[in-house]
N, C-alpha and C positions, 0 to 999 in steps of 0.2 A: 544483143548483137544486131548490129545492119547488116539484112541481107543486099548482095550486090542484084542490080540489073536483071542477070540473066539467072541468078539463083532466084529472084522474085516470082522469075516469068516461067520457070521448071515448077516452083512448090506452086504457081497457081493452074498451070495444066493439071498438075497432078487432080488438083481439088476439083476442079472442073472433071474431070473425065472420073472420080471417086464418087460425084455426084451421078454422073450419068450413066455409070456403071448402076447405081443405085434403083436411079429411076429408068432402064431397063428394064432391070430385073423385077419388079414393081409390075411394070407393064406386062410383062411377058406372065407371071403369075396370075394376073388380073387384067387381061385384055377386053380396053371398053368396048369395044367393036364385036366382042363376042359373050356367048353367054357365059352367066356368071350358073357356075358349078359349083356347090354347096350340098352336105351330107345332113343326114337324116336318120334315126330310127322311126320306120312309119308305125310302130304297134304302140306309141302314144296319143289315146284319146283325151281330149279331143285338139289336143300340138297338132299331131302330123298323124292322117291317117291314109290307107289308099281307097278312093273313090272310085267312082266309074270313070272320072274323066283326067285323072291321075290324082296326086297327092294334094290334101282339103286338110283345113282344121287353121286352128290359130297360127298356130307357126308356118305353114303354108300362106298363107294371107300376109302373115308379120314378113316374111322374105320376099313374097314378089313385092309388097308395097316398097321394100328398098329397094330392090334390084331397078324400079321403074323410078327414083328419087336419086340414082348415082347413072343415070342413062343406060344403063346395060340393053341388052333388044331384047335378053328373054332370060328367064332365072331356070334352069335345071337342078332338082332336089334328088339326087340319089340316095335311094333306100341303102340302108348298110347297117346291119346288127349293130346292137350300142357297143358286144364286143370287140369290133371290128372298125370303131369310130375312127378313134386315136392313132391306130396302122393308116389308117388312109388318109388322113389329113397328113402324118409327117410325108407319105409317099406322094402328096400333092395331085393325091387322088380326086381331091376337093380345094376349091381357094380358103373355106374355112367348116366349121360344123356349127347348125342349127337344132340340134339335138335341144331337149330341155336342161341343160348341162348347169350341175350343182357346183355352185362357184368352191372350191378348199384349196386352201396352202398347200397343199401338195400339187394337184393340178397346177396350179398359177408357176409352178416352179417348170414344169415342161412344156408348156403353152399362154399364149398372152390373149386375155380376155377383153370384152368390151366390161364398161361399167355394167352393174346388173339393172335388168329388163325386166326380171319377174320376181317377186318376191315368194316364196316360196317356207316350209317349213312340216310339223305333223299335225296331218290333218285328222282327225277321230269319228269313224263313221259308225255311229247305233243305229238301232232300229226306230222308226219313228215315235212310237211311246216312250222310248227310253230318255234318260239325261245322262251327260258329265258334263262337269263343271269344272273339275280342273282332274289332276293327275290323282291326288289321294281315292277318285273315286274308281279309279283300275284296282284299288283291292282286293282282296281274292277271287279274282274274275281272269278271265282270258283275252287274250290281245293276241289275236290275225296279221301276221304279216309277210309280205312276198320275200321269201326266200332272199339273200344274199342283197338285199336293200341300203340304204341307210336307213329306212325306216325298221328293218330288222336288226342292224345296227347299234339302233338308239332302243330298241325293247330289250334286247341284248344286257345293253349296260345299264339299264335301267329298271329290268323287271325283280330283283332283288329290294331294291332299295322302295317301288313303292307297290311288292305284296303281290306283283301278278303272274300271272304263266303266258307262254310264250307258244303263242299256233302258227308255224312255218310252212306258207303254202307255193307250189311254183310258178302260179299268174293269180294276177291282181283280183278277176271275178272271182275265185273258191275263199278267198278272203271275206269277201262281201256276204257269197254264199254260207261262210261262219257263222255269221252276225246272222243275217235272217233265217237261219234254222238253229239259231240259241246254239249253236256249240261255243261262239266265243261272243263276247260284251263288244268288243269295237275292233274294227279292222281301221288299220293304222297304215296312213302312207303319206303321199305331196299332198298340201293343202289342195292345189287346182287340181288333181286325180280325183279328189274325195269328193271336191265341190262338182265337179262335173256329173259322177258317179251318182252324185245325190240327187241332181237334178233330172236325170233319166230313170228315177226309182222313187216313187211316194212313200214307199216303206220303209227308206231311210235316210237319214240326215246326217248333216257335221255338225256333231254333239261335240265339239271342242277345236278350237285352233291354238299350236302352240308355232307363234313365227318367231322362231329364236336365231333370226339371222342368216339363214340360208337363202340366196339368191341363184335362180338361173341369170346366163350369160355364155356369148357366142363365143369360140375359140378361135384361134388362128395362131397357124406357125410363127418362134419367137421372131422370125425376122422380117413378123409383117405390120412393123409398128405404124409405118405412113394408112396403109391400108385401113388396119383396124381403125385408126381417130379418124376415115374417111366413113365407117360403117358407124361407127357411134354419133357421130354429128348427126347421122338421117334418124337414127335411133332415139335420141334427140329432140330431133324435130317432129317426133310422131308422138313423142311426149306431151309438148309446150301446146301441139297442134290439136289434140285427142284422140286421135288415134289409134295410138296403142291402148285408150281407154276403153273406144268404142270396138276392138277387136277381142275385149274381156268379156263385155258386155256380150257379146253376140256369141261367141263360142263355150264361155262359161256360164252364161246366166243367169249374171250379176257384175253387179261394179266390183270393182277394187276395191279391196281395204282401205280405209286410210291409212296413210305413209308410205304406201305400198310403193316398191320399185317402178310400178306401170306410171306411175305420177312423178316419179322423181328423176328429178336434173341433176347429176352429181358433180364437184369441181372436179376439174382437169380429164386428161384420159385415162380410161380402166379404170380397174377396181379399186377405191381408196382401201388401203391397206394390205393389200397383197403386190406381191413380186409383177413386176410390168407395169404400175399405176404411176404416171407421168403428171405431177401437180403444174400443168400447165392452165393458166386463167384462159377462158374463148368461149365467145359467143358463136352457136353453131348460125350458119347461113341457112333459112329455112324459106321455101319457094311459098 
């Protein structure tokens, strides 16, 4: 059907002012001219921890480098229990959260992610004489893990099947503490918890990496779709640039895996395969 004249010139206000509506609201969430507000648990070493001079560690570093790549004038990282993440971001307590956040179908279904940043998975800390080599060698042996974890999670549903027992502790040191007083074989948690872990302790090492596809990645409320492809293009460009290489290197104390998410460009916006992932083609614009 043709529309007439003045019905042409009504449905194109409308779209006009549907857009502008948009890109207020946009702005008003994320105002360039002021600081970007962004959440945090700071009791992940060495992500986000608090310093003498405020909040240090990778993921501290990894957000001012954007916040100074999208012009903001200053990044503010509010500390907030990882309980208490998810409440403040929908109350727009935050424009979005920089938590170490494990990308799952569940999540994705309440909140829209950037593509993943970090590649992650269990990481298996012994004592430095010790080995594994893969999973069969948790046989009748003990596995350490933080209470109510994924990585308790995955012992959980797994300690049956290959022969081990299960040691539930409620912070990540008396895990470690396990292992170097022989009450348990390995404490079990994030690859980069363990690698760091290991690297502040000669006594003990990552006797195994199992990266079965779990990726950290930033959130943000479902209706900050323009926003978020504006935080992954920098994201992006810290990729191609090294950056987020050279931010692994320094804070972990080592390169990357190979394949790892810190190297990788993935097509279109967000998560391939989860709810919010936008298979649009684009080359990010990189200064």
């Amino acid at each position: 059907m043709r529309l007439k004249p003045t019905h042409w010139l009504f449905t194109l206000m409308l779209s006009t002012a549907a857009f502008a509506g948009g890109a207020s609201a946009q702005e008003a969430d994320h105002p360039s001219d002021k600081p970007m507000v962004v959440a945090s648990d700071f009791g992940v070493a060495p992500w986000m921890v608090r310093g003498p001079n405020g909040p240090e560690g990778f993921g501290a570093d990894l957000i001012n480098e954007i916040g100074k790549d999208l012009g903001r004038p200053k990044v503010e990282i509010v500390d907030i229990n990882f309980s208490g993440l998810f409440a403040a971001l929908f109350a727009k307590r935050a424009e979005f959260l920089v938590n170490p956040l494990n990308l799952t179908v569940e999540r994705s279904e309440r909140m829209l992610y950037t593509e993943p940043l970090f590649s992650t998975g269990n990481g298996f800390i012994v004592r430095a004489a010790d080995e594994m080599k893969s999973f069969e060698d948790l046989k009748g042996k003990a596995v350490a893990v933080n209470r109510g974890t994924i990585s308790d999670t995955w012992a959980t549903a797994n300690a049956e099947k290959y022969g081990f027992e299960v040691q539930r502790y409620d912070v990540f040191p008396d895990t470690v503490q396990a292992v170097l007083t022989r009450r348990a074989f390995t404490a079990l948690n994030e690859i980069p918890t363990t690698v760091y872990a290991a690297s502040q302790n000669k006594a003990i090492k990552v006797g195994f990496k199992d990266f079965n596809g779990r990726n950290f990645a930033y959130a943000f409320r479902l209706e900050d779709t323009e926003y978020r492809n504006k935080v992954e293009a920098v994201i992006e460009c810290m990729k191609l640039d090294g950056r987020l290489r050279k931010l692994h290197e320094k804070w972990y104390g080592a390169a990357p895996d190979a394949g790892s998410a810190i190297d990788t460009v993935y097509f279109g916006y967000g998560p391939p395969g989860f709810k919010g992932f936008e298979p649009t083609s684009h080359v990010p614009k990189c200064k």
